[in-house]
C-alpha atoms as a printed R data frame, in Angstrom:
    type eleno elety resid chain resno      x      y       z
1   ATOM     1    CA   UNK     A     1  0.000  0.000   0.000
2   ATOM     2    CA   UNK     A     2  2.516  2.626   0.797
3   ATOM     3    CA   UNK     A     3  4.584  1.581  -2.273
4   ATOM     4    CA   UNK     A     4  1.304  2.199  -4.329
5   ATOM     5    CA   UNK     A     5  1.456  5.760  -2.464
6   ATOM     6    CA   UNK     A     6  4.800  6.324  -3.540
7   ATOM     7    CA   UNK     A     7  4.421  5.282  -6.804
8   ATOM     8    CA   UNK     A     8  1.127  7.284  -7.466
9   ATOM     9    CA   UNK     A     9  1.571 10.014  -5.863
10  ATOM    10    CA   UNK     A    10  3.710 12.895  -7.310
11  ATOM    11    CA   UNK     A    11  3.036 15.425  -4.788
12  ATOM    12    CA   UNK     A    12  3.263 13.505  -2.063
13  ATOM    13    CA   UNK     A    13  6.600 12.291  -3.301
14  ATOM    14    CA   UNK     A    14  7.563 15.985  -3.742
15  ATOM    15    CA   UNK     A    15  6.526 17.107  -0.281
16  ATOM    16    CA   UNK     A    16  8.908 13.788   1.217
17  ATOM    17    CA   UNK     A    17 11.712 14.681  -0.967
18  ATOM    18    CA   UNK     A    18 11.333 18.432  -0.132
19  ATOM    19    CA   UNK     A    19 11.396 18.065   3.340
20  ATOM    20    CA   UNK     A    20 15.053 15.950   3.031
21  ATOM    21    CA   UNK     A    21 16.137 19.019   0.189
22  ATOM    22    CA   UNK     A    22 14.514 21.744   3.162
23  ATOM    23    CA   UNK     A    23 16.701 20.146   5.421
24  ATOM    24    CA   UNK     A    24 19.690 19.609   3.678
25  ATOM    25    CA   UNK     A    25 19.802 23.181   2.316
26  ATOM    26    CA   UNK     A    26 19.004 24.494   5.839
27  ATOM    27    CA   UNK     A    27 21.750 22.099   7.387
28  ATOM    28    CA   UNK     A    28 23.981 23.749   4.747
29  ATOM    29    CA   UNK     A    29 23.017 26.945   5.109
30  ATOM    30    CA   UNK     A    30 23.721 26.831   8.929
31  ATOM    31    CA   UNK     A    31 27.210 25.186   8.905
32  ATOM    32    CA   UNK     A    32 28.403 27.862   5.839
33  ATOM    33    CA   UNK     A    33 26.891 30.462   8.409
34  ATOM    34    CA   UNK     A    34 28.534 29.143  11.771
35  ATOM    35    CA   UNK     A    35 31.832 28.601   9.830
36  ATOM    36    CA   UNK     A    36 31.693 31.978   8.020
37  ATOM    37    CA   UNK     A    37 29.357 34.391   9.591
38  ATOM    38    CA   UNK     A    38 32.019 36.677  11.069
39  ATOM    39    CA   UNK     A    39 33.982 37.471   7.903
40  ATOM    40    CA   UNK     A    40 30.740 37.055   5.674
41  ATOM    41    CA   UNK     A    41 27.549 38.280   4.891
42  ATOM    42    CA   UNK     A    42 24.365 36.332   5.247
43  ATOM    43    CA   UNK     A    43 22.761 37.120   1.908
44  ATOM    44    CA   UNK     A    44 26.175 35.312   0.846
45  ATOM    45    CA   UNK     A    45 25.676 32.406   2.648
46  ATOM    46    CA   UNK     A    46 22.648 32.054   1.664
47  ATOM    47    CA   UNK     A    47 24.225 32.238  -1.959
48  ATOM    48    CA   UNK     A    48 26.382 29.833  -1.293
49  ATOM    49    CA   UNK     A    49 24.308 27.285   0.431
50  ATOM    50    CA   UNK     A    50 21.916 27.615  -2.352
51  ATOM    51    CA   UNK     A    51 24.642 26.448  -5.093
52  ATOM    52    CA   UNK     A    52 24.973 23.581  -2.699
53  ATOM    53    CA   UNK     A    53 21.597 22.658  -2.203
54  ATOM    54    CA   UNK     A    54 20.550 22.994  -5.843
55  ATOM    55    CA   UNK     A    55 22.567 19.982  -7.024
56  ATOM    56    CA   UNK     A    56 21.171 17.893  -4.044
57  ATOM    57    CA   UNK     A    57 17.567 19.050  -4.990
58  ATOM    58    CA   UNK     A    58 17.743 18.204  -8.845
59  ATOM    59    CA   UNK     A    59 19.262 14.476  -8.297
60  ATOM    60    CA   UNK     A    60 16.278 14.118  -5.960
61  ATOM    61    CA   UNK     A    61 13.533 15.644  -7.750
62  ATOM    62    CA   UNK     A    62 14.565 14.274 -10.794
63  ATOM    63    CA   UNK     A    63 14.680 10.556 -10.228
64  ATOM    64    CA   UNK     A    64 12.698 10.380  -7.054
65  ATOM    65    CA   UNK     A    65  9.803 12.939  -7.625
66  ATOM    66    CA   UNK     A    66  9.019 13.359 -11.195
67  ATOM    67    CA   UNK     A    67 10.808  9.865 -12.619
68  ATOM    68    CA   UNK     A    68 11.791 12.155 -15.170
69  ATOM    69    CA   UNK     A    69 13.119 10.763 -18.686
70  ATOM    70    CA   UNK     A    70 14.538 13.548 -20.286
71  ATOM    71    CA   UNK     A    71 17.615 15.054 -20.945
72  ATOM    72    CA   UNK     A    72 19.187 15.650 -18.215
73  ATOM    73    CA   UNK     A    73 21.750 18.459 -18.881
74  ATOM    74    CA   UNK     A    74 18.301 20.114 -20.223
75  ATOM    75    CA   UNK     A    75 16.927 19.364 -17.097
76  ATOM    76    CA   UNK     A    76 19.572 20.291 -15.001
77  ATOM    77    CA   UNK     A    77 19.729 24.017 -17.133
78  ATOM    78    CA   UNK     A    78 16.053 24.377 -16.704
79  ATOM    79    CA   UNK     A    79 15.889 23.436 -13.213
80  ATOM    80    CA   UNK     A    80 19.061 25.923 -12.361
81  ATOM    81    CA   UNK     A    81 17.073 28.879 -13.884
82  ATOM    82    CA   UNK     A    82 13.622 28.154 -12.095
83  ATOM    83    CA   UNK     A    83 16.227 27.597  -8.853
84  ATOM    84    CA   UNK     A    84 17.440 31.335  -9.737
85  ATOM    85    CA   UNK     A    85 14.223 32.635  -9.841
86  ATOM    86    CA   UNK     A    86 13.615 31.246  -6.296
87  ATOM    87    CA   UNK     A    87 17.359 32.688  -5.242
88  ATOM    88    CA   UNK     A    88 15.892 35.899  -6.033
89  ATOM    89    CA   UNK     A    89 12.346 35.639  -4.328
90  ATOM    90    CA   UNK     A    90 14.740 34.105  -1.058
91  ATOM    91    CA   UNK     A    91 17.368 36.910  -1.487
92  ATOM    92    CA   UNK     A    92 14.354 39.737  -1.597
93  ATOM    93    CA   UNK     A    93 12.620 37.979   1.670
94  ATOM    94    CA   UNK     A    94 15.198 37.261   3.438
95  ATOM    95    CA   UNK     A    95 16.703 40.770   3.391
96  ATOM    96    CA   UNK     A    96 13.578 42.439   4.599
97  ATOM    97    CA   UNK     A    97 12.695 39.752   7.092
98  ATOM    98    CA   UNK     A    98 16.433 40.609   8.633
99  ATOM    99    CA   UNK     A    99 16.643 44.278   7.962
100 ATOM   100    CA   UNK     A   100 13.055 45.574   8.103
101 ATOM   101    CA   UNK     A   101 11.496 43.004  10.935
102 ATOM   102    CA   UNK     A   102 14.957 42.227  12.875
103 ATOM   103    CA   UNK     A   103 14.409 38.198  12.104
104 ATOM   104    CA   UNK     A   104 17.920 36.135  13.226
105 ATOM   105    CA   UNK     A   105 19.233 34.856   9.715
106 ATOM   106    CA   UNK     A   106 18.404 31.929  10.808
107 ATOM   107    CA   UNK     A   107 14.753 32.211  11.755
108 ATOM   108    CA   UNK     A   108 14.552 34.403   8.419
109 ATOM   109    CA   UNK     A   109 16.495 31.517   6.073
110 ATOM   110    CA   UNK     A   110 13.548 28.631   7.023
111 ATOM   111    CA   UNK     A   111 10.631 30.789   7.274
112 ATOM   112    CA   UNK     A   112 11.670 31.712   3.709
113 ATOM   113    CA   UNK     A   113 12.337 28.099   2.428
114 ATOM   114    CA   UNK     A   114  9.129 27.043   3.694
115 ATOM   115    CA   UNK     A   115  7.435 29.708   1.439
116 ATOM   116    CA   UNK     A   116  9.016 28.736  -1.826
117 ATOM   117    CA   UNK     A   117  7.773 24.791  -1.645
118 ATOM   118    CA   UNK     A   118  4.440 25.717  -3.312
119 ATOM   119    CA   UNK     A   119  5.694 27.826  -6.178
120 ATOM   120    CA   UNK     A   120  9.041 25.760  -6.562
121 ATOM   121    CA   UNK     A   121  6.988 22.556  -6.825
122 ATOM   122    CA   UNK     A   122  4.403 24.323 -10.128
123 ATOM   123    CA   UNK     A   123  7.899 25.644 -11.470
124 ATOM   124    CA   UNK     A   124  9.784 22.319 -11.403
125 ATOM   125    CA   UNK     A   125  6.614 19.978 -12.824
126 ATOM   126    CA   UNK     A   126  5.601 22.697 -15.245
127 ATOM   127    CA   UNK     A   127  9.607 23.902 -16.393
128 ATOM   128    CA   UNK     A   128 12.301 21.481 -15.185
129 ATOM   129    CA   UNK     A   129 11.115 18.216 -15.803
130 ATOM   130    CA   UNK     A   130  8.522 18.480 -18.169
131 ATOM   131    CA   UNK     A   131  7.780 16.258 -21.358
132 ATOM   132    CA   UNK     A   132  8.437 18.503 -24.016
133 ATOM   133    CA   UNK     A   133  5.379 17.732 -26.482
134 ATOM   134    CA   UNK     A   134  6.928 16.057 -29.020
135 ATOM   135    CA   UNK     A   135  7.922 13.535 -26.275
136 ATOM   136    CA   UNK     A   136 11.464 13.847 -26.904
């Protein structure tokens, strides 16, 4: 039964798999910060840990979430630009959650990541890993 779950269920395989990518990104994220945090800025960290994460992310979501087929270095492209498009939304948020409302990076980094699953999720099934239409 739970393999038929698995199997069947996209998003439910997306919301497993993001929870691992959530916390691998915010694990990395917090030991680039502890390590670096003196001598470098947070909206770098979270840069950097978002390079790292990224190549985590698309080796999950590609064979675990969407069983995807396709290229991959298409893939891998596609996913990096919808990835830099949620960079930017993260990089905006963060800043005013730490500079306007006086978050901790910290608090700021996973309240952020938690607000990107929904739209990362429509841009990776709809841009990254989709069939292109003449199934090739």
């Amino acid at each position: 039964m739970l393999s038929n779950i698995w199997r069947n269920q996209e998003k439910i395989r997306y919301l497993v798999i993001g929870v691992w990518n959530t916390a691998f990104a915010y694990l990395a994220f917090g030991i680039i910060y502890y390590c670096f945090h003196e001598n470098v800025h947070y909206l770098v960290v979270s840069a950097i840990a978002h390079f790292v994460a990224v190549a985590n992310a698309f080796a999950c979501q590609r064979w675990l979430v969407f069983h995807s087929t396709t290229h991959w270095w298409g893939s891998y492209l596609r996913f990096n630009l919808v990835n830099l498009v949620v960079l930017a939304f993260s990089l905006a948020s963060i800043t005013i959650l730490v500079e306007v409302l006086h978050w901790s990076p910290l608090a700021s980094q996973i309240t952020v990541m938690m607000a990107s699953v929904v739209g990362g999720y429509f841009l990776n099934r709809n841009v990254s890993f989709r069939v292109p239409i003449d199934g090739n």
